[in-house]
PAZAPA-4460 file (N, C-alpha, C; in steps of 0.05 Angstrom, whole numbers, plus 32768, in hexadecimal, padded with zeros to 4 digits):
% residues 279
    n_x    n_y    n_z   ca_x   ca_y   ca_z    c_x    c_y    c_z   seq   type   mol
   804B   8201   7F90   8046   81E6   7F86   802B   81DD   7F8F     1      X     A
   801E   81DB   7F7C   8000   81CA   7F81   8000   81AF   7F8B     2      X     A
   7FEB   81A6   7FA1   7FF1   8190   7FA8   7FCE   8184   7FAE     3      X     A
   7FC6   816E   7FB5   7FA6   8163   7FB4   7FB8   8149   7FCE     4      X     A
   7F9F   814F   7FE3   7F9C   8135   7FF8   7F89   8127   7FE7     5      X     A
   7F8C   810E   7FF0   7F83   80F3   7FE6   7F7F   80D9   7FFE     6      X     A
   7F6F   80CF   7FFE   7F76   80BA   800E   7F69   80A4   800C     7      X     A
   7F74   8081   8010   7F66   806B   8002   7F5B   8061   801E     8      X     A
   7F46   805D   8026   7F42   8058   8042   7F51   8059   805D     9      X     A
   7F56   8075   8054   7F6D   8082   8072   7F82   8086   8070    10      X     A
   7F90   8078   8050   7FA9   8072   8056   7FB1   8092   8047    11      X     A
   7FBE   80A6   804C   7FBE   80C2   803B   7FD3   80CB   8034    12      X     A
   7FD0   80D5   801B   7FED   80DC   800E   7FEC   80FE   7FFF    13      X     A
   7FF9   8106   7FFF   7FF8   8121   7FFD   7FFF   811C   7FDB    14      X     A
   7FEE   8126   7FC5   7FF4   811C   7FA9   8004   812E   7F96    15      X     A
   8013   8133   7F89   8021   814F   7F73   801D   8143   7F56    16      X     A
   8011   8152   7F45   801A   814C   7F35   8026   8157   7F20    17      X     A
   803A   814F   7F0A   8054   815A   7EFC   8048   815C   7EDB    18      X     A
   8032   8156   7ED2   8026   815E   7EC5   8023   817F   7EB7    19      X     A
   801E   818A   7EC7   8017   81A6   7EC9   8025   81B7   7ED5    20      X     A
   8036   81A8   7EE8   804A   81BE   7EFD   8069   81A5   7EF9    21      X     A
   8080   81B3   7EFD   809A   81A9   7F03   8099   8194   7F17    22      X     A
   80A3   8182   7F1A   80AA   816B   7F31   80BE   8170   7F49    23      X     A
   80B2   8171   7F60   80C8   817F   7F71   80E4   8174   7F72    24      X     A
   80FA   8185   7F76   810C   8183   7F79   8118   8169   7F8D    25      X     A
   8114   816B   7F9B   811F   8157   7FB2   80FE   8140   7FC1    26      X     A
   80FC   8138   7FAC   80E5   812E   7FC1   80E3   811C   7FD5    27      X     A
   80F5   8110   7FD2   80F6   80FE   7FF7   80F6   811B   8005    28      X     A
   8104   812D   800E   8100   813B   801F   80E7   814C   8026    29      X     A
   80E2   8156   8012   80C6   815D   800B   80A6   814A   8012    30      X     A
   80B1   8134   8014   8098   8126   8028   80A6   8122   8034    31      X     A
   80B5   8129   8047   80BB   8129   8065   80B1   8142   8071    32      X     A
   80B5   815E   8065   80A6   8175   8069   8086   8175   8066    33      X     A
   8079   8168   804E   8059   816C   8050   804C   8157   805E    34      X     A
   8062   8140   8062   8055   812A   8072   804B   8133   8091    35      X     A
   8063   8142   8097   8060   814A   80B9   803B   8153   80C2    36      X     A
   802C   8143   80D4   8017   814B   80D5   800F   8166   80EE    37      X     A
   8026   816C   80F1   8027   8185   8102   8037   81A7   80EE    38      X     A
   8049   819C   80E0   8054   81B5   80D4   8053   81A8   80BB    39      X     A
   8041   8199   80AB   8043   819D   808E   801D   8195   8087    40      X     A
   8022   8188   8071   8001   8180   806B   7FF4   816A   807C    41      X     A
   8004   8156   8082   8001   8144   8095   7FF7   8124   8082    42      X     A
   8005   8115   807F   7FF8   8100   806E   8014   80EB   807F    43      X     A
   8011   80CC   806F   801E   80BB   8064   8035   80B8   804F    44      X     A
   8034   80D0   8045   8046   80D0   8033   8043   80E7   801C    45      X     A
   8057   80E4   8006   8052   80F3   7FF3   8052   80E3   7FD9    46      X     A
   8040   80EB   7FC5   8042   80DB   7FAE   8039   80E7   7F9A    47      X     A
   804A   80E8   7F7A   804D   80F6   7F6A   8045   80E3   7F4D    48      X     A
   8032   80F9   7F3E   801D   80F0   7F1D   802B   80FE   7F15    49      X     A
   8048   80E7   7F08   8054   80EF   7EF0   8047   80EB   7ED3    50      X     A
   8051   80F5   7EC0   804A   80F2   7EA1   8064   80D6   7E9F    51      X     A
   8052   80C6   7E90   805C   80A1   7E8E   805E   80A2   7E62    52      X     A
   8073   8093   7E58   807A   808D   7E45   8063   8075   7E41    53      X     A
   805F   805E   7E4C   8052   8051   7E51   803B   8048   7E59    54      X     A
   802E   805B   7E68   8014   805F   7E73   800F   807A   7E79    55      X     A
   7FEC   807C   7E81   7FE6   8090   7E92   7FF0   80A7   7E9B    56      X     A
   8002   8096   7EB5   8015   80A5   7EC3   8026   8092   7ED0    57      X     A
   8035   80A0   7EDC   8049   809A   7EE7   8045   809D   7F07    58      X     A
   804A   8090   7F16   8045   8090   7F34   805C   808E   7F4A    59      X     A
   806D   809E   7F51   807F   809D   7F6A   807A   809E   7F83    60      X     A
   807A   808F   7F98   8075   8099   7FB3   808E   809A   7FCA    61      X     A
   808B   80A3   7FDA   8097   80AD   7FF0   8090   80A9   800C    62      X     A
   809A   809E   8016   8092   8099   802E   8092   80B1   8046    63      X     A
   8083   80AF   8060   8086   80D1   8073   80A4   80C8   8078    64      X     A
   80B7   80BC   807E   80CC   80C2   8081   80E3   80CA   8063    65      X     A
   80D8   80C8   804C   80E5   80DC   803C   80F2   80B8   8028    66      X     A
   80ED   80A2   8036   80FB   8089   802B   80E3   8086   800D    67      X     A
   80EB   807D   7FF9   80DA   807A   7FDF   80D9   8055   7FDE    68      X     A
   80BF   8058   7FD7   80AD   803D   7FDA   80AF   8032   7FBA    69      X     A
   80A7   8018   7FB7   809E   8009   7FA4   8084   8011   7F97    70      X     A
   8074   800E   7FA5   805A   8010   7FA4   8042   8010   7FBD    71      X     A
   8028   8020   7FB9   801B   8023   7FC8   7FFF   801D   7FBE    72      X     A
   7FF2   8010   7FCA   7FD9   8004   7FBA   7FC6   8013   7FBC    73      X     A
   7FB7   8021   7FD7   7FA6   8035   7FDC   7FA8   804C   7FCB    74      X     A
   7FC8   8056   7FC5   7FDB   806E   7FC2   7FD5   806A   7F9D    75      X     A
   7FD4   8059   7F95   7FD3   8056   7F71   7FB4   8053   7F6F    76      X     A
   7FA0   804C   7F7F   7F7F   8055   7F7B   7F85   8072   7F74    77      X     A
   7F7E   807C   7F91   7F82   8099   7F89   7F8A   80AC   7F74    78      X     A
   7FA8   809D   7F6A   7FAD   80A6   7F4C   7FA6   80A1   7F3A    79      X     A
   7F91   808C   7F3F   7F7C   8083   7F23   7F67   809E   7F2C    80      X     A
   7F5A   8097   7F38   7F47   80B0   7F3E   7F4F   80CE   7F34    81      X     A
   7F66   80D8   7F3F   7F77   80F3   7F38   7F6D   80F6   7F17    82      X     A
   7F77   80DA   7F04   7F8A   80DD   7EF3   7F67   80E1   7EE7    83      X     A
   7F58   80D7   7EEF   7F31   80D5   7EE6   7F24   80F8   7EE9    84      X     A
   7F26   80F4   7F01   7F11   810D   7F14   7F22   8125   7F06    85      X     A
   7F40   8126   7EFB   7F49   8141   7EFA   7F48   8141   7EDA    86      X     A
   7F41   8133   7ECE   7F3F   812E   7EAB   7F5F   8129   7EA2    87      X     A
   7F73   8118   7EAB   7F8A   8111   7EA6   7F80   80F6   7E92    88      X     A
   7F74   80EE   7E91   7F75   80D3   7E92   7F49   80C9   7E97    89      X     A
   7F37   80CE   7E7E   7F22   80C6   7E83   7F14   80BC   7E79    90      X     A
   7F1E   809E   7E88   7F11   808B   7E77   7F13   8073   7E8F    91      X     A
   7F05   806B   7E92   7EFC   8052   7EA4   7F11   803E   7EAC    92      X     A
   7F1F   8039   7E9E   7F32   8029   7EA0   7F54   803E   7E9A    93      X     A
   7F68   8034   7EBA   7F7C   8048   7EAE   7F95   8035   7EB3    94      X     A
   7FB4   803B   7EA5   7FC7   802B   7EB8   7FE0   803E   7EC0    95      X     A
   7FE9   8037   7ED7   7FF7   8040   7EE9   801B   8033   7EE1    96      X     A
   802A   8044   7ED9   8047   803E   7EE5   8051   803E   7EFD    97      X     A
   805B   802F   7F0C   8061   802B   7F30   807C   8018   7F2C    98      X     A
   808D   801F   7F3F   809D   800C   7F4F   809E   7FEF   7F46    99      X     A
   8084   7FE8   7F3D   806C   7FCA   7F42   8076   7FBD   7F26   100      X     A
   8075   7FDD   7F18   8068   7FD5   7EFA   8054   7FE1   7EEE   101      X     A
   804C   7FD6   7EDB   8036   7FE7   7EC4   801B   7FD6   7EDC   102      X     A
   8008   7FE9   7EE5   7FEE   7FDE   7EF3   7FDA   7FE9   7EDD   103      X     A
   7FCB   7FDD   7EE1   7FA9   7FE9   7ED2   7F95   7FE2   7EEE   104      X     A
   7F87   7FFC   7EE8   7F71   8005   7EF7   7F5C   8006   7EEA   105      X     A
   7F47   7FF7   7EF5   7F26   7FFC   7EEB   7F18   8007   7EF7   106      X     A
   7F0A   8022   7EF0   7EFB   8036   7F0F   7EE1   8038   7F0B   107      X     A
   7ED5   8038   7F22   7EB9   803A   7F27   7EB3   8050   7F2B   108      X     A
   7E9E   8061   7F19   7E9D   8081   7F16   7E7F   8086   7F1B   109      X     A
   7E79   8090   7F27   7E58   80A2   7F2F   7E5C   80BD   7F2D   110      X     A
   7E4A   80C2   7F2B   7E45   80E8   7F1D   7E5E   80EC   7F16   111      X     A
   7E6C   80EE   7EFC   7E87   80EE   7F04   7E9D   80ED   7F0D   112      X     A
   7EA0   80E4   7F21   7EB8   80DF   7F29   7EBB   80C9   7F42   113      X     A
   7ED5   80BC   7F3B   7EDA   809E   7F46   7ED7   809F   7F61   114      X     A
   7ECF   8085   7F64   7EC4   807E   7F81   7ED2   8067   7F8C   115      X     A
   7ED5   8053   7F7E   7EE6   803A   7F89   7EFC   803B   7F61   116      X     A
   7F0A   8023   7F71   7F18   8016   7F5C   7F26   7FF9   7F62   117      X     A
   7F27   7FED   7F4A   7F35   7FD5   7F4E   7F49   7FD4   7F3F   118      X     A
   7F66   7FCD   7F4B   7F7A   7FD0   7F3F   7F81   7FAB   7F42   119      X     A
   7F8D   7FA7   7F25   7FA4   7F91   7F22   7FBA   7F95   7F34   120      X     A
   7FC4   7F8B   7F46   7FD8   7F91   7F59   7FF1   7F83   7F51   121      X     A
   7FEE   7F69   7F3F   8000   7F5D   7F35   7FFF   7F45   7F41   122      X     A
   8019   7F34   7F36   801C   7F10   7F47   8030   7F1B   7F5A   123      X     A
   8029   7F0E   7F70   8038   7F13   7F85   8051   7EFE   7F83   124      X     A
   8069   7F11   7F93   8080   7F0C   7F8F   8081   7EF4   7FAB   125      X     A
   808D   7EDB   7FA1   808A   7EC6   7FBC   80A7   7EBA   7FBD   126      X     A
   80B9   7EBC   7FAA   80DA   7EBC   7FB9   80E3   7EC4   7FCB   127      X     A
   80EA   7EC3   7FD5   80F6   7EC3   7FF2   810E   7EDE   7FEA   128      X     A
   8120   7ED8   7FDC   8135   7EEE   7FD1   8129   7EFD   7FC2   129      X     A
   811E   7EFE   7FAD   8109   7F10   7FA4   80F1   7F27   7FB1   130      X     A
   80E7   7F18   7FD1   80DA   7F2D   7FE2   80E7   7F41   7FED   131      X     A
   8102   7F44   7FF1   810F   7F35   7FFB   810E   7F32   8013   132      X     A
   8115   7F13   8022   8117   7F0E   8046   8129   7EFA   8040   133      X     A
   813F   7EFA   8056   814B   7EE1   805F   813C   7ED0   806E   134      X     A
   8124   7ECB   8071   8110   7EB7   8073   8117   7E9D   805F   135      X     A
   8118   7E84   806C   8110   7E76   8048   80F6   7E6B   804B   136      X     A
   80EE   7E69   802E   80DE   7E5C   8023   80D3   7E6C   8002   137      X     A
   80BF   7E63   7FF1   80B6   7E70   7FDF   809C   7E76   7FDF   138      X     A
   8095   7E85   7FF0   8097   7E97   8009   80A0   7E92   8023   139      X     A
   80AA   7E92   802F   80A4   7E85   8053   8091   7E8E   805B   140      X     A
   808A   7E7A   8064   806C   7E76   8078   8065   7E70   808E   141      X     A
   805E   7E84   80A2   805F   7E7C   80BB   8077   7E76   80C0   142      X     A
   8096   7E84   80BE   80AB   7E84   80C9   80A7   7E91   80E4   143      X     A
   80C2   7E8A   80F0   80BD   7E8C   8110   80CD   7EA8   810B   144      X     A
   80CC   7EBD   8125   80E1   7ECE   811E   80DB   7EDB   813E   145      X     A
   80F5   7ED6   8145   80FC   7EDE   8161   8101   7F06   816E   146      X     A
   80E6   7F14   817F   80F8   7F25   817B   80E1   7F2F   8196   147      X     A
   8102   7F38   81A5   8104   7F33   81BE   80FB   7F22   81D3   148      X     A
   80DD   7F17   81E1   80D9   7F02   81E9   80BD   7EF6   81DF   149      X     A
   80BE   7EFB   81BF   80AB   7EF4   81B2   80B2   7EE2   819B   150      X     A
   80A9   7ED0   8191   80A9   7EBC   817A   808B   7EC6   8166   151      X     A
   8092   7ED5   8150   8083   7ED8   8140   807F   7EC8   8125   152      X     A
   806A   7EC3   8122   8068   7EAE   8109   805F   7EBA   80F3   153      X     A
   8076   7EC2   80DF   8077   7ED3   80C1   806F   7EC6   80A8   154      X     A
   8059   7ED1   80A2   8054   7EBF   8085   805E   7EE6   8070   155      X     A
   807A   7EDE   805B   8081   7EEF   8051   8076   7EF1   8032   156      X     A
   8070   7F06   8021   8069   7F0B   800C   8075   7F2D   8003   157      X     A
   8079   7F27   7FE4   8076   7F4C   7FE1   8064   7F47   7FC9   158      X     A
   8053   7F63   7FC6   8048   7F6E   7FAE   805B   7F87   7FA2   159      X     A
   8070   7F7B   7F99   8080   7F99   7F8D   8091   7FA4   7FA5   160      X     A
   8085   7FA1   7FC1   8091   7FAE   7FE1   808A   7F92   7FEF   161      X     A
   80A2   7F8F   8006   80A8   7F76   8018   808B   7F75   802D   162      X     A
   8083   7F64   8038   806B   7F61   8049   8074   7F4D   805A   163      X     A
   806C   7F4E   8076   8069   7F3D   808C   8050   7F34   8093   164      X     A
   8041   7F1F   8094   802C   7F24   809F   8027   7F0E   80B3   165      X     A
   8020   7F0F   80CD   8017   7F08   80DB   7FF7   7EFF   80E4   166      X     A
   7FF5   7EE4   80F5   7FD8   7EE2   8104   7FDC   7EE9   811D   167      X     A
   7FC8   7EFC   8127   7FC0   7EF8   813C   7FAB   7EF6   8149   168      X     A
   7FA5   7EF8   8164   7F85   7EFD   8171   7F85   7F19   8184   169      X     A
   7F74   7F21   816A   7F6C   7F3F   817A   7F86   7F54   8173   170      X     A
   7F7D   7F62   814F   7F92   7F70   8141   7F99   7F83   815D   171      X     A
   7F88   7F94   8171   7F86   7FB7   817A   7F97   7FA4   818B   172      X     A
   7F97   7F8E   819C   7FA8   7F8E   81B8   7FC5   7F84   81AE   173      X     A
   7FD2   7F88   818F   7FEB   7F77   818F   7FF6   7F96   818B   174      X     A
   8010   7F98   819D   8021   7FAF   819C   8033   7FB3   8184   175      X     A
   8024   7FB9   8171   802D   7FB9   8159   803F   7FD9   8153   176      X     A
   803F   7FEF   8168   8048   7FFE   816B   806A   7FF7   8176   177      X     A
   8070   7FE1   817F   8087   7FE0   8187   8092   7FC8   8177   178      X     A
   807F   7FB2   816F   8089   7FA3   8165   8095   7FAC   8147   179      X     A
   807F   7FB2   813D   807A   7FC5   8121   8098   7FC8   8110   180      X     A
   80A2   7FE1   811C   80BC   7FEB   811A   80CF   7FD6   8119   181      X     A
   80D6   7FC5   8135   80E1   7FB3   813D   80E1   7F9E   811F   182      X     A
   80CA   7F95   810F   80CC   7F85   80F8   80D7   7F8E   80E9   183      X     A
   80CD   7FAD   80DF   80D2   7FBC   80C6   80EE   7FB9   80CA   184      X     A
   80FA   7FC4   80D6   811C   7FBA   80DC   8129   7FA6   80D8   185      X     A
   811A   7F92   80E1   812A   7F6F   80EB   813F   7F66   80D0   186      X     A
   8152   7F61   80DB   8164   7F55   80C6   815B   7F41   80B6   187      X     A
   813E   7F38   80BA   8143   7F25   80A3   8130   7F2A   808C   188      X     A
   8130   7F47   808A   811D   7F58   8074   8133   7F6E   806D   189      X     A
   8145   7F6A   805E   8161   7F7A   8059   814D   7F93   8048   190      X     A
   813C   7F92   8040   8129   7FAB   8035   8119   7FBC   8046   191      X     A
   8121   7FB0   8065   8100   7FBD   8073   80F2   7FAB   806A   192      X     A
   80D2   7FB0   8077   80B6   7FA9   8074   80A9   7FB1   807C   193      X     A
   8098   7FAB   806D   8071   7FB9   807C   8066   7FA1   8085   194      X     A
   8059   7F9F   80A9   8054   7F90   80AC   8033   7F91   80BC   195      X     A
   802A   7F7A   80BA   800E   7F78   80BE   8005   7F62   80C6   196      X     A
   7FFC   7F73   80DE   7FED   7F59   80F8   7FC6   7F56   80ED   197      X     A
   7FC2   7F3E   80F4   7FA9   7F34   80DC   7F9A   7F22   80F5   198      X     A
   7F7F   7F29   80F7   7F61   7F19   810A   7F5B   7F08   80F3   199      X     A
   7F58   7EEF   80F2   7F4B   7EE4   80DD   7F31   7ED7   80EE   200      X     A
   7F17   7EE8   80D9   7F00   7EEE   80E5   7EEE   7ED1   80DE   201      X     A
   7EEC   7ED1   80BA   7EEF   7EBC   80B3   7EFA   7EAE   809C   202      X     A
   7EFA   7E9B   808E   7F06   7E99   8079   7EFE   7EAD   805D   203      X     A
   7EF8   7EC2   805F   7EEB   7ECF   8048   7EF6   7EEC   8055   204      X     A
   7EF8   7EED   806D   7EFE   7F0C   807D   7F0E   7F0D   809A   205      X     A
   7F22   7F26   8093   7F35   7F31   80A4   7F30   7F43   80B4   206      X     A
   7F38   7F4F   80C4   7F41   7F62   80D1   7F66   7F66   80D4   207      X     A
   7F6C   7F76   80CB   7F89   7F7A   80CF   7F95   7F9B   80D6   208      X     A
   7FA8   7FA4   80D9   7FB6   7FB7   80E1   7FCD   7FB8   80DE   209      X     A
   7FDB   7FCE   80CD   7FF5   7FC6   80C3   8010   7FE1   80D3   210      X     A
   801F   7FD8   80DA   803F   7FF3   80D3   804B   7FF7   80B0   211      X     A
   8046   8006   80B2   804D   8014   8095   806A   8016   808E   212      X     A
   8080   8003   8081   8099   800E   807C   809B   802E   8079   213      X     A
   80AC   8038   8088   80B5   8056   807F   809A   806A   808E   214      X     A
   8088   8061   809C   8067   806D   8098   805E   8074   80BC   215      X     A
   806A   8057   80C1   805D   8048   80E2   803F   8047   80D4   216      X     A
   802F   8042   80F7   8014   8031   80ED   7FFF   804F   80DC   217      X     A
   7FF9   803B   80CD   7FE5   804F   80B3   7FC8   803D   80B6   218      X     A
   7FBB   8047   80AE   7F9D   8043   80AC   7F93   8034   809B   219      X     A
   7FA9   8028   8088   7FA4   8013   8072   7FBA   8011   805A   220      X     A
   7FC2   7FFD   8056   7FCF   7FF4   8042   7FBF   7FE2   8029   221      X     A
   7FC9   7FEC   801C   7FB4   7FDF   8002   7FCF   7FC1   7FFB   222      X     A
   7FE2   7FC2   7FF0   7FF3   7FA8   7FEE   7FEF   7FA0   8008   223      X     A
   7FF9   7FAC   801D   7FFA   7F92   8034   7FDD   7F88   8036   224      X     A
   7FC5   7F93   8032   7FAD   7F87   802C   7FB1   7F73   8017   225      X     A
   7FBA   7F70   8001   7FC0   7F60   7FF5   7FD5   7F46   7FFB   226      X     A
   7FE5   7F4B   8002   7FFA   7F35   8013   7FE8   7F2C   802E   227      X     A
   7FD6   7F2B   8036   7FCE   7F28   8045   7FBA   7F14   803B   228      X     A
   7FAF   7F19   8022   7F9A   7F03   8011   7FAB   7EEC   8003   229      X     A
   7FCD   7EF7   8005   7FD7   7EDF   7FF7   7FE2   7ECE   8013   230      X     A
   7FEF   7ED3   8021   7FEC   7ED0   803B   7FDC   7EBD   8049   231      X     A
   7FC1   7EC2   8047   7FA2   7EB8   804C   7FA5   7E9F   803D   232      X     A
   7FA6   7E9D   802B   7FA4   7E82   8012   7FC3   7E72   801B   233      X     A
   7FD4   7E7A   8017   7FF5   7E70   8022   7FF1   7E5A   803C   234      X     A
   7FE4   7E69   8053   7FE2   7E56   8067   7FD1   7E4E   806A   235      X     A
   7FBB   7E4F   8055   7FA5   7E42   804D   7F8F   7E4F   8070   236      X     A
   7F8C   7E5C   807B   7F7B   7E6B   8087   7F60   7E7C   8077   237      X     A
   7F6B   7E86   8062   7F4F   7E94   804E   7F50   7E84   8037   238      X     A
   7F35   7E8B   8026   7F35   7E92   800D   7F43   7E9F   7FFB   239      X     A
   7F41   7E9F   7FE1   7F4E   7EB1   7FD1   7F36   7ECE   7FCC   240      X     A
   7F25   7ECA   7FD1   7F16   7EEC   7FD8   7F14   7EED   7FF7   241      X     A
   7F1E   7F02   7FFD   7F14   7F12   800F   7F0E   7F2D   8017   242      X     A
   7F02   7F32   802A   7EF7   7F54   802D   7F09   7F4E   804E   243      X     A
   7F18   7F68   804D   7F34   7F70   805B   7F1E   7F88   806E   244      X     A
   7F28   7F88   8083   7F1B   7FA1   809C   7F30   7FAF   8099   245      X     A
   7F3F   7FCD   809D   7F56   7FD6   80A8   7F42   7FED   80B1   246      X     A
   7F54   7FF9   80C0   7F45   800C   80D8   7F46   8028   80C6   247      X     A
   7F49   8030   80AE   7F3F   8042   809B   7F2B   8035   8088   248      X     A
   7F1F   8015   8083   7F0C   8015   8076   7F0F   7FFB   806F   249      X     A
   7F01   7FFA   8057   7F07   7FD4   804C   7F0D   7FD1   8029   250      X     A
   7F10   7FB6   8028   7F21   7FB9   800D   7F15   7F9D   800A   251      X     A
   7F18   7F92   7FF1   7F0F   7F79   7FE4   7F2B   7F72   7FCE   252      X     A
   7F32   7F53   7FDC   7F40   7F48   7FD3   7F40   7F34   7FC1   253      X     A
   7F48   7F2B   7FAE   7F47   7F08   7F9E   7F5D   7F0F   7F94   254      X     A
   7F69   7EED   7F94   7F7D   7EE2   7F8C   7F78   7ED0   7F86   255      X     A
   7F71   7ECF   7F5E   7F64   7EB8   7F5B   7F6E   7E98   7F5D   256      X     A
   7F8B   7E9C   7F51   7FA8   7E85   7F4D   7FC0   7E8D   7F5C   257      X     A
   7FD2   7E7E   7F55   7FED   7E86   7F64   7FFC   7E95   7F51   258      X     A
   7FEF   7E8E   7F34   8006   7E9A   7F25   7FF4   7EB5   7F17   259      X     A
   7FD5   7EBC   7F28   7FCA   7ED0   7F24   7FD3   7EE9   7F2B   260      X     A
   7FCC   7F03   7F20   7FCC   7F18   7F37   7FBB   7F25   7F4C   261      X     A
   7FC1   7F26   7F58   7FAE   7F2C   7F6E   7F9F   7F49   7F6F   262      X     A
   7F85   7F45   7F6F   7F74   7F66   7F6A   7F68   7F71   7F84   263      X     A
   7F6A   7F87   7F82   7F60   7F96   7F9E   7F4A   7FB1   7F93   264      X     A
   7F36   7FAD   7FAD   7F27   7FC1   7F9A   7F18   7FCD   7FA9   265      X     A
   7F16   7FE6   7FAD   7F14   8004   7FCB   7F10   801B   7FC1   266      X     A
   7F0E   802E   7FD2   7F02   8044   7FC8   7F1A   8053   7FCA   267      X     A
   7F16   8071   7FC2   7F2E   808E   7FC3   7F25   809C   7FC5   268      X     A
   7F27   80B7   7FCF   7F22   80C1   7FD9   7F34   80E3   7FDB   269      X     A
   7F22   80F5   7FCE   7F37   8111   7FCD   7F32   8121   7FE8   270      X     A
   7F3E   812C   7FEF   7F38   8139   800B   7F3A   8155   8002   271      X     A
   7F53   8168   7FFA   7F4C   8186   7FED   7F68   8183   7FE1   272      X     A
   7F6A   819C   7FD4   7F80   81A7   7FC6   7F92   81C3   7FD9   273      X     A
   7FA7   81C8   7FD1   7FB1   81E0   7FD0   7FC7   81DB   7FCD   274      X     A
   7FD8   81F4   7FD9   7FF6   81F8   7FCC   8008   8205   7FDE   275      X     A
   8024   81F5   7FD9   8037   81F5   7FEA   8052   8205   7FE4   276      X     A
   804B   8211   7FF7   8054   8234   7FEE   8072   822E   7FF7   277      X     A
   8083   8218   8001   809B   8221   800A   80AC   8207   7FFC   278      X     A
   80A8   81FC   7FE1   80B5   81F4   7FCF   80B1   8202   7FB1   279      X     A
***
């Protein structure tokens, strides 16, 4: 089985596509095996360029523990890029089937082949049962949430996948390694979450650092980068543009309205190809 690394500012996904070759058999398990960064390819996940009735392609992902995601924002650049750089799909503008929904992608191409892209990410989901959290509000904002001898204050959103996002001071010193997990769990996210601790630098720019549902901490999330700009505007701390830091790179955000969708727009990035001789 042929397979291509990819990665959207750090965040890396090991790519297949079903195009040209069969779609593996079991694939949650199968990114649990290439995910391992000691006995397999080593990434974030696995994620699969299906052939779409509707679009382009078709986009599945997988989380390193084998759990299947909504959507991945870094993770669907890339498959704009794939669907460009490999002649699937070449033409400047492409759209993506996801978890999310029908996305369209507009890519930025030098000597041939894509360099950034900006994707429509969609209107973000701000019901409370709809994200889903037993939080209330439409979104809750700055909810309190007790866990262990800490009071954290949750402003909740999803883009297609649930988001937590937090303020704090000084993303590297918050033990987001223990807390992290501790959220993604918490009963009052009956879906899990991906959650993300946020420096607000100034009203125009972040610094943040996220735990990855299904992932632990990753190098960048492209939605929680996005929940993070709706977020920003919600508790009225940012703008509706901003340029996002994460410790794999940066991303540019706007959210023009409330009842807009929110665009994100970053680079991808192929790392190599080969093939995986034991599926």
């Amino acid at each position: 089985m042929k397979f291509t690394k990819m990665h959207g500012i750090g965040n890396d996904y090991v790519y297949v596509e079903t195009f040209t070759q069969s779609p593996p058999s079991d694939p949650a398990r199968l990114a649990v095996t290439m995910s391992d960064r000691h006995f397999g390819v080593g990434s974030d996940g696995l994620i699969l360029i299906m052939p779409s009735e509707v679009a382009d392609a078709r986009m599945r992902m997988f989380n390193a523990d084998g759990s299947e995601g909504e959507m991945c924002g870094n993770g669907v650049r890339c498959v704009a890029k794939y669907l460009y750089d490999h002649g699937l799909a070449r033409k400047e503008r492409v759209t993506v089937e996801t978890g999310r929904g029908l996305l369209a992608l507009d890519l930025e191409v030098e000597g041939g082949r894509v360099r950034r892209v900006r994707v429509d990410m969609g209107v973000p989901i701000l019901k409370d049962i709809e994200i889903p959290t037993l939080l209330c509000g439409d979104p809750p904002i700055d909810a309190p949430i007790r866990i262990d001898d800490r009071t954290l204050a949750v402003t909740a959103v999803s883009m297609g996948n649930p988001h937590a996002v937090i303020y704090v001071n000084e993303v590297e010193r918050f033990p987001l390694e223990i807390l992290g997990p501790a959220l993604e769990h918490h009963p009052m996210f009956p879906r899990r979450v991906n959650v993300h601790v946020v420096d607000l630098l100034s009203p125009s720019e972040v610094r943040m650092r996220t735990w990855e549902r299904g992932s632990g901490i990753t190098l960048a999330c492209g939605t929680g980068a996005c929940a993070v700009c709706v977020a920003g505007v919600l508790t009225g701390r940012t703008g509706r543009r901003i340029l996002a830091h994460l410790p794999g790179g940066e991303l540019v955000l706007d959210w023009p309205d409330r009842q807009a969708s929110v665009f994100m727009t970053g680079p991808a990035t192929e790392v190599f190809s080969g093939e995986w001789l034991s599926e």
